[in-house]
MOPAC internal coordinates of N, CA, C and O (Angstrom, degrees):
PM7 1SCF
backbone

  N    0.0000 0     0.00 0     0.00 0    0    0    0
  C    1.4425 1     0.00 0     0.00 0    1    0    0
  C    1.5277 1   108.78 1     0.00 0    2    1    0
  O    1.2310 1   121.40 1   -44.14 1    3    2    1
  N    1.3637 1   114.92 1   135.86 1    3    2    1
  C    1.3672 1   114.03 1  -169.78 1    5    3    2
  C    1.3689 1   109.85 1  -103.16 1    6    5    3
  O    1.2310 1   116.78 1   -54.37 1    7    6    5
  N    1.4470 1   123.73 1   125.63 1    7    6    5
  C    1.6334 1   124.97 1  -172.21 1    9    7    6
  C    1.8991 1   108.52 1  -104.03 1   10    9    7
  O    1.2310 1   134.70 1   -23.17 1   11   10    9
  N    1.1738 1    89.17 1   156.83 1   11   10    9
  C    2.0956 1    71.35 1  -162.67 1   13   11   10
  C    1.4250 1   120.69 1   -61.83 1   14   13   11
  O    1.2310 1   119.74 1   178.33 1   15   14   13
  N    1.5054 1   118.10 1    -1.67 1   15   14   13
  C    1.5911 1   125.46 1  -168.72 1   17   15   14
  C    1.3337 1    93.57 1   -90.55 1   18   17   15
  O    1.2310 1   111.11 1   175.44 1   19   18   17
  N    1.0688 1   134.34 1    -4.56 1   19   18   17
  C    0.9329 1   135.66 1  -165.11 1   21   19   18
  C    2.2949 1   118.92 1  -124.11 1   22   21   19
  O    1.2310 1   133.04 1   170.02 1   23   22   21
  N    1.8687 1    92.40 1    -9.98 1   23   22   21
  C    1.0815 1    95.27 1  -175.17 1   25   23   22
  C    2.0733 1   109.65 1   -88.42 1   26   25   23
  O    1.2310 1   107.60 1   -14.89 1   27   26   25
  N    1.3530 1   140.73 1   165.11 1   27   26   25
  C    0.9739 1   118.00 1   167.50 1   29   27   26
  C    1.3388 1    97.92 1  -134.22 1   30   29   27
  O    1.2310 1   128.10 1   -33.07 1   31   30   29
  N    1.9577 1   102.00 1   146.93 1   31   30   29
  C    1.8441 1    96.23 1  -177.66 1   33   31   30
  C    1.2920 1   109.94 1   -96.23 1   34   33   31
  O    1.2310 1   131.17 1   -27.97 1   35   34   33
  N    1.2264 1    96.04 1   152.03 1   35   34   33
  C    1.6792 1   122.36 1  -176.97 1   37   35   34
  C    1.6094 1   107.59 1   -35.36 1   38   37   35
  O    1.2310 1   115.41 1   -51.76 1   39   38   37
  N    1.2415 1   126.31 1   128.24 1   39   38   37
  C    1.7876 1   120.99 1   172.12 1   41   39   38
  C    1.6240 1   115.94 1   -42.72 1   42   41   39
  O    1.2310 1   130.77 1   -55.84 1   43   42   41
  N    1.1823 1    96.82 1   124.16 1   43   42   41
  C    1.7876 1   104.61 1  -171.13 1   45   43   42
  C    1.3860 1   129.02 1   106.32 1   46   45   43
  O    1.2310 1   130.74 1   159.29 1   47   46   45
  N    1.5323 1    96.88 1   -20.71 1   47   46   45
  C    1.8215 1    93.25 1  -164.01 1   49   47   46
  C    1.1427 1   101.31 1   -90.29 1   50   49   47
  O    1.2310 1   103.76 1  -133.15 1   51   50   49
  N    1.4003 1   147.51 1    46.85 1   51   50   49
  C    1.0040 1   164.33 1  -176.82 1   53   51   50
  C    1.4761 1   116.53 1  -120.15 1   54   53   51
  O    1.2310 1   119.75 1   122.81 1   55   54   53
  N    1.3216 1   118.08 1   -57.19 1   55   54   53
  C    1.3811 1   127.89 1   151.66 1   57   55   54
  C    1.1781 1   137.13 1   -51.56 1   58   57   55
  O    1.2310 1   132.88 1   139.44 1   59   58   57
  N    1.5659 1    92.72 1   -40.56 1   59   58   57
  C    1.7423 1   115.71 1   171.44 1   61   59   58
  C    1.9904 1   104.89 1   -51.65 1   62   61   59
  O    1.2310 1   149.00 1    97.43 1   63   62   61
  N    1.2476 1    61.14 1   -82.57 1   63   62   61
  C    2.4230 1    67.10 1   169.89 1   65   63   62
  C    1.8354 1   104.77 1   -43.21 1   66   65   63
  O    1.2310 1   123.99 1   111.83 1   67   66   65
  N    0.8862 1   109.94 1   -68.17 1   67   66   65
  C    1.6615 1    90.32 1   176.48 1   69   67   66
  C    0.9709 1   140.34 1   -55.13 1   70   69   67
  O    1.2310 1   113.27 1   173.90 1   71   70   69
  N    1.7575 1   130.32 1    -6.10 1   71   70   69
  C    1.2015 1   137.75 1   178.94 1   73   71   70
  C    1.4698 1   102.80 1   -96.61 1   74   73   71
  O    1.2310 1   120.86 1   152.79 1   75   74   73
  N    1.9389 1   115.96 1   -27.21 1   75   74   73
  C    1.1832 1   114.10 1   167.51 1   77   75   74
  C    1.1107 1   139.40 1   -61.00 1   78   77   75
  O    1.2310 1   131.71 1   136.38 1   79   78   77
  N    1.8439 1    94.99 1   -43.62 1   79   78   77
  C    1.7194 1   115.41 1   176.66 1   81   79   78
  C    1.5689 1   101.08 1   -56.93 1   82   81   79
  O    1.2310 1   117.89 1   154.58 1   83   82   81
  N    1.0848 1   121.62 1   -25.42 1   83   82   81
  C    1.5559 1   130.29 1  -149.62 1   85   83   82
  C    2.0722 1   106.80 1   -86.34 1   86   85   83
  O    1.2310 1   138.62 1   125.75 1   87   86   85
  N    1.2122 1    81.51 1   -54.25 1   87   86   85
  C    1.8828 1    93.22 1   165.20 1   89   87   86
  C    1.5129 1   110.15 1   -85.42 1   90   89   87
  O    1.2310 1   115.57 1  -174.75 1   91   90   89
  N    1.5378 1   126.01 1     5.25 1   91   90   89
  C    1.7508 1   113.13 1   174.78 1   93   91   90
  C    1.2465 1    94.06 1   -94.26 1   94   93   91
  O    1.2310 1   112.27 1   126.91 1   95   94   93
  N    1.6035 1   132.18 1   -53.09 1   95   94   93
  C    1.3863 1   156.97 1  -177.55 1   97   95   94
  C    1.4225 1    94.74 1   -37.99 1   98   97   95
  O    1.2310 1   114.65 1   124.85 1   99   98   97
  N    1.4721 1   127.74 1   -55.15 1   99   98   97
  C    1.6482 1   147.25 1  -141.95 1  101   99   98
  C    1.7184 1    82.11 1   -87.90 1  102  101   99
  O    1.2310 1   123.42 1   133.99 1  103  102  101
  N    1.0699 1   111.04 1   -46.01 1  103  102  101
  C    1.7352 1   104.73 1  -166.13 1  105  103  102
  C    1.8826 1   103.59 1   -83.75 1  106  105  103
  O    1.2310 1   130.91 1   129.57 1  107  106  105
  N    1.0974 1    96.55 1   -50.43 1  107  106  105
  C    1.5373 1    89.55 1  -177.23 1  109  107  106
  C    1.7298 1    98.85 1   -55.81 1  110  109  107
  O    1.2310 1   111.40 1   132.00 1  111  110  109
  N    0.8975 1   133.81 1   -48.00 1  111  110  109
  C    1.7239 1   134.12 1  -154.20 1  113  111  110
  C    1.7408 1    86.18 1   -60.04 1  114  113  111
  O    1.2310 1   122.90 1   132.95 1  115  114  113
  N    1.5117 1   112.05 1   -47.05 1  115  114  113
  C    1.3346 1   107.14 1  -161.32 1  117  115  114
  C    1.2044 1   109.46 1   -67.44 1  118  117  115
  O    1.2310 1   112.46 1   159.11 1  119  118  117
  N    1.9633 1   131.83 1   -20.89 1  119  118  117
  C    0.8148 1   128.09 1  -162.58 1  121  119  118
  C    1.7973 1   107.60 1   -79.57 1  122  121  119
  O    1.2310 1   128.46 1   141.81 1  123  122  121
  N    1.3228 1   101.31 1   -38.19 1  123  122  121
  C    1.4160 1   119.87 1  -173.06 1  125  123  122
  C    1.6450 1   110.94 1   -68.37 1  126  125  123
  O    1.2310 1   123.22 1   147.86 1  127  126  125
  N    1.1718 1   111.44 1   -32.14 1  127  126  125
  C    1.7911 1   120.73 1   173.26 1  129  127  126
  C    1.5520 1    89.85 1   -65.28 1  130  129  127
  O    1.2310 1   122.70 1   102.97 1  131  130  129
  N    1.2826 1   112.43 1   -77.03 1  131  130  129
  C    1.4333 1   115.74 1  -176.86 1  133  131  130
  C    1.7046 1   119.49 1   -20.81 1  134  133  131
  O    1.2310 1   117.99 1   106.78 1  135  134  133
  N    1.3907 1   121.44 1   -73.22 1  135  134  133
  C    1.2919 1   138.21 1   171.26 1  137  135  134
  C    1.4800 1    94.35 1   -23.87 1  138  137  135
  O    1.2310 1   131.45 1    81.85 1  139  138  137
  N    1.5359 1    95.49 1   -98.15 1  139  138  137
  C    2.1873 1   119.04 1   174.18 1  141  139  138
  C    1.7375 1   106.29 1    -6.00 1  142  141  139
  O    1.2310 1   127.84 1   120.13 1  143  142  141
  N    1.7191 1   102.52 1   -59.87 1  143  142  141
  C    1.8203 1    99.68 1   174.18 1  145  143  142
  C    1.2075 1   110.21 1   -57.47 1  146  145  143
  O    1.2310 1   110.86 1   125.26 1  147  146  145
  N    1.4884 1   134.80 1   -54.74 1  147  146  145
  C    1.0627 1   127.80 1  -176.47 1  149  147  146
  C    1.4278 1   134.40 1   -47.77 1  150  149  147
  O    1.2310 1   132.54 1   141.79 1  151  150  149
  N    1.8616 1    93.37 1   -38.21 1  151  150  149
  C    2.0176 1    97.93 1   175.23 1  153  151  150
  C    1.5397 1   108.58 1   -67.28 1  154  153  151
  O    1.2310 1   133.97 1   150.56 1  155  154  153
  N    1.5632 1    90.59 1   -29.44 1  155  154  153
  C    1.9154 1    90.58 1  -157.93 1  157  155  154
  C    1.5973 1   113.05 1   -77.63 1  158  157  155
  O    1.2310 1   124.25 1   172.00 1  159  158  157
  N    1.6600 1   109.45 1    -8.00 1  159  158  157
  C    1.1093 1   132.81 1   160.89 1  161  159  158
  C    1.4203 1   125.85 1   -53.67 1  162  161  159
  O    1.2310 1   130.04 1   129.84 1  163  162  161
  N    1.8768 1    98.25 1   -50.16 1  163  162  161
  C    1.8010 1    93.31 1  -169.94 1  165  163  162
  C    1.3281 1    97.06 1  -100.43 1  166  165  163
  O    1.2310 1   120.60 1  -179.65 1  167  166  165
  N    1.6633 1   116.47 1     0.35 1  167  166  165
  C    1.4634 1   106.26 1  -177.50 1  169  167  166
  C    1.6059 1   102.52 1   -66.00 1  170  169  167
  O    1.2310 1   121.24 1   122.21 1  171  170  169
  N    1.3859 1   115.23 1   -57.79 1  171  170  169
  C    1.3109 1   134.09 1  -170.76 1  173  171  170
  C    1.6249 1   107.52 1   -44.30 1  174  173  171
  O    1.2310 1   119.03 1   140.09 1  175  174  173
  N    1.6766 1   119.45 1   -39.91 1  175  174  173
  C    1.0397 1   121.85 1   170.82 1  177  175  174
  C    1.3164 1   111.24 1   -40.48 1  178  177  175
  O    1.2310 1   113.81 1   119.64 1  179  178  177
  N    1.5835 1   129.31 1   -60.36 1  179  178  177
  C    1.8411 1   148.81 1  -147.74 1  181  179  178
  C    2.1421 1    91.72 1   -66.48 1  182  181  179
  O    1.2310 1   130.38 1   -49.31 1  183  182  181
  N    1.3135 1    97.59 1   130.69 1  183  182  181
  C    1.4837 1    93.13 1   150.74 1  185  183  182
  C    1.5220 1   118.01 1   -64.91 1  186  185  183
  O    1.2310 1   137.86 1   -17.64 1  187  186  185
  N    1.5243 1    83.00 1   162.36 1  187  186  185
  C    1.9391 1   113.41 1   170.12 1  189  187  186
  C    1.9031 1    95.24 1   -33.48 1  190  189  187
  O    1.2310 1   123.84 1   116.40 1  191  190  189
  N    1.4720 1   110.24 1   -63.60 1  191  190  189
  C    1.0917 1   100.31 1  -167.61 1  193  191  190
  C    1.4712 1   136.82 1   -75.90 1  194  193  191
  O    1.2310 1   130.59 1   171.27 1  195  194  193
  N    1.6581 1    97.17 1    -8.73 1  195  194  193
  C    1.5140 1    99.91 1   158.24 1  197  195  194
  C    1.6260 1   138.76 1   -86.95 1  198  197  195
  O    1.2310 1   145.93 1   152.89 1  199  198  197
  N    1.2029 1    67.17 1   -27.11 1  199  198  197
  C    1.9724 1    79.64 1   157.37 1  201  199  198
  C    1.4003 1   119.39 1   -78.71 1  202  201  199
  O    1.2310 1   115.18 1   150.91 1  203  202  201
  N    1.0108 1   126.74 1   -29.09 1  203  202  201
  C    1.9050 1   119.45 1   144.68 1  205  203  202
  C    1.0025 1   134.21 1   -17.92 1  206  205  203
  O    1.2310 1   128.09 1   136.08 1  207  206  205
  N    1.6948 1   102.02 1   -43.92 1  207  206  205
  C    1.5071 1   130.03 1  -124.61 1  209  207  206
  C    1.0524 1    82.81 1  -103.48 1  210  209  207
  O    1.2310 1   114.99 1   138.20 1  211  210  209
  N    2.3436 1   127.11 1   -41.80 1  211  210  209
  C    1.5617 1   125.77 1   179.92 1  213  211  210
  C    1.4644 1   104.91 1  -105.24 1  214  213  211
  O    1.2310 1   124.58 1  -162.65 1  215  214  213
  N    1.4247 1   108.81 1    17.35 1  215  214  213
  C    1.9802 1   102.82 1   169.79 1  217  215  214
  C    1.5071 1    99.01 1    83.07 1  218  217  215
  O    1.2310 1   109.57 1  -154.46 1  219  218  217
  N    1.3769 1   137.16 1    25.54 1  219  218  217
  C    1.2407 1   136.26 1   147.67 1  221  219  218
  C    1.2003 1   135.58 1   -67.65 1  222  221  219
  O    1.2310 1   120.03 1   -23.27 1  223  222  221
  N    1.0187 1   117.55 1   156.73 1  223  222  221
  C    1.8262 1   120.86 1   165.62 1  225  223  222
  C    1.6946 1   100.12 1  -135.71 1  226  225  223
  O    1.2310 1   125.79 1   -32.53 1  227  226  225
  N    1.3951 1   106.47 1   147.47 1  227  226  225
  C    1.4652 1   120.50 1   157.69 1  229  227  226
  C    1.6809 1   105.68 1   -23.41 1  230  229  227
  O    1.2310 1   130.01 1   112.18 1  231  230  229
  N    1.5318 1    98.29 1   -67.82 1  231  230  229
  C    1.7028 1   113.41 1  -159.24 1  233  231  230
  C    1.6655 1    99.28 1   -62.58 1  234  233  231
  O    1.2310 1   112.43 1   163.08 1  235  234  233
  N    1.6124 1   131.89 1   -16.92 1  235  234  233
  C    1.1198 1   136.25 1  -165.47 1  237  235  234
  C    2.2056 1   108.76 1   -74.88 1  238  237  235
  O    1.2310 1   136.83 1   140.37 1  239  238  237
  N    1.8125 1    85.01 1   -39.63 1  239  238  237
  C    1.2644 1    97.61 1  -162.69 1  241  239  238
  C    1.9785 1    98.15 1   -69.38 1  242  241  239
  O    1.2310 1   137.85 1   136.36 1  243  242  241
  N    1.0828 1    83.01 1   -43.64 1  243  242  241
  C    2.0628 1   100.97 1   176.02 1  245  243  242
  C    1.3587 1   107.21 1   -25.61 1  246  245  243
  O    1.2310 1   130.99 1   130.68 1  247  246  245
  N    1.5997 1    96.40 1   -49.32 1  247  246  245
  C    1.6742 1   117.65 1  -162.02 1  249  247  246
  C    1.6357 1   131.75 1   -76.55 1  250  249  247
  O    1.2310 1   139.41 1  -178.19 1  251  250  249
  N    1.8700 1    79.96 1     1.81 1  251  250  249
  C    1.9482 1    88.42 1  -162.28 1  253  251  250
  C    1.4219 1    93.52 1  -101.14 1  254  253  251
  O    1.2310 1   120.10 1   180.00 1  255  254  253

């Protein structure tokens, strides 16, 4: 029975996973910038006084 300290990976697949982690990381990051533009988008839309209204400030939205 083979225990994993004991298993060894194939030449390359080491890189392989890092070029993957590397473009999953790259897409999620983009997804999360994406989102962030989007709030900071409709925040900016809301007046002074609606942003009161959820405990905002101008300088808050800057900050996200």
């Amino acid at each position: 029975m083979a225990h994993a300290s004991n298993v060894i990976a194939p030449a390359g697949s080491v890189a392989v996973l890092r070029a993957v982690d590397f473009f999953f990381n790259l897409r999620t990051n983009l997804v999360n910038w994406n989102e962030a533009r989007i709030t900071r988008k409709a925040l900016n839309e809301l007046t002074d006084a609606q942003l009161e209204d959820i405990g905002l400030t101008r300088a808050d939205i800057t900050a996200m």
